[in-house]
C-alpha positions as CSV (number, residue, x, y, z in Angstrom):
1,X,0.0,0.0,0.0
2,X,2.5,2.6,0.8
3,X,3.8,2.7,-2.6
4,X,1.0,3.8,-4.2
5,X,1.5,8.0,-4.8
6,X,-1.5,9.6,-3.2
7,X,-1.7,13.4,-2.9
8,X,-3.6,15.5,-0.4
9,X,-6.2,18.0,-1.7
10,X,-5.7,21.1,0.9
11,X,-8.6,22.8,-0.3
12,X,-10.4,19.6,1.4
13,X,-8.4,20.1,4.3
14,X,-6.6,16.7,4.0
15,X,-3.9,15.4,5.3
16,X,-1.5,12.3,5.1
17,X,-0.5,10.6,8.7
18,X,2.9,9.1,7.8
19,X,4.8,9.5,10.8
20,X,5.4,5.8,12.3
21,X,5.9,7.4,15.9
22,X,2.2,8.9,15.5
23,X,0.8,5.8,14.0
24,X,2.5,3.9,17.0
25,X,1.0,5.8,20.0
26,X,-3.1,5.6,18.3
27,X,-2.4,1.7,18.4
28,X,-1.0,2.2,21.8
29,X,-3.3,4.4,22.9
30,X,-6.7,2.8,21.6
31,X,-6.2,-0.5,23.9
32,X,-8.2,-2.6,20.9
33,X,-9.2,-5.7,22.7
34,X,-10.0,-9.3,21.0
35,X,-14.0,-8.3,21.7
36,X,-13.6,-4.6,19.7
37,X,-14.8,-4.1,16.0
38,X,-12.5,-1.4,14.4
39,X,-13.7,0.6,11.2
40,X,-11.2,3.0,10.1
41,X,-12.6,5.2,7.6
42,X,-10.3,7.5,5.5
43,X,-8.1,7.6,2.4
44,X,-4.1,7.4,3.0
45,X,-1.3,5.3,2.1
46,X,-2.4,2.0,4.5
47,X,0.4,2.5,7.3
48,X,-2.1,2.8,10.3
49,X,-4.4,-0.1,9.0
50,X,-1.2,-2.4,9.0
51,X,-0.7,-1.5,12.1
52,X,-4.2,-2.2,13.1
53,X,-4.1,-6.0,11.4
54,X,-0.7,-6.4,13.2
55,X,-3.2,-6.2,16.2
56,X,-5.4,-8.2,15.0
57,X,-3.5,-11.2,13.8
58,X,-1.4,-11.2,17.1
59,X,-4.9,-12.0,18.8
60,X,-5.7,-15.2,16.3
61,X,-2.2,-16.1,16.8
């Protein structure tokens, strides 16, 4: 997913989260347990979704 080029329309007041520190502390920080459904809704380059199925798997695992 990241390598797909994506561009941000300011005018629509988007913007890109890319910074792995960021995407780290919302997965810290949101405590999904095995009982949680998670819908992320939004357009990007896929980094905080891979984080969230890293989550996920590591509870089938």
């Amino acid at each position: 997913m990241r390598n797909k080029k994506f561009r941000a329309k300011k005018r629509f007041g988007q913007h890109i989260l890319i910074s792995e520190g960021v995407i780290k502390k919302i997965t810290e920080e949101i405590q999904i347990t095995p009982e949680d459904t998670v819908i992320e809704i939004g357009v990007g380059t896929g980094q905080l979704t891979e984080e969230l199925l890293k989550i996920q798997k590591s509870f089938t695992e």
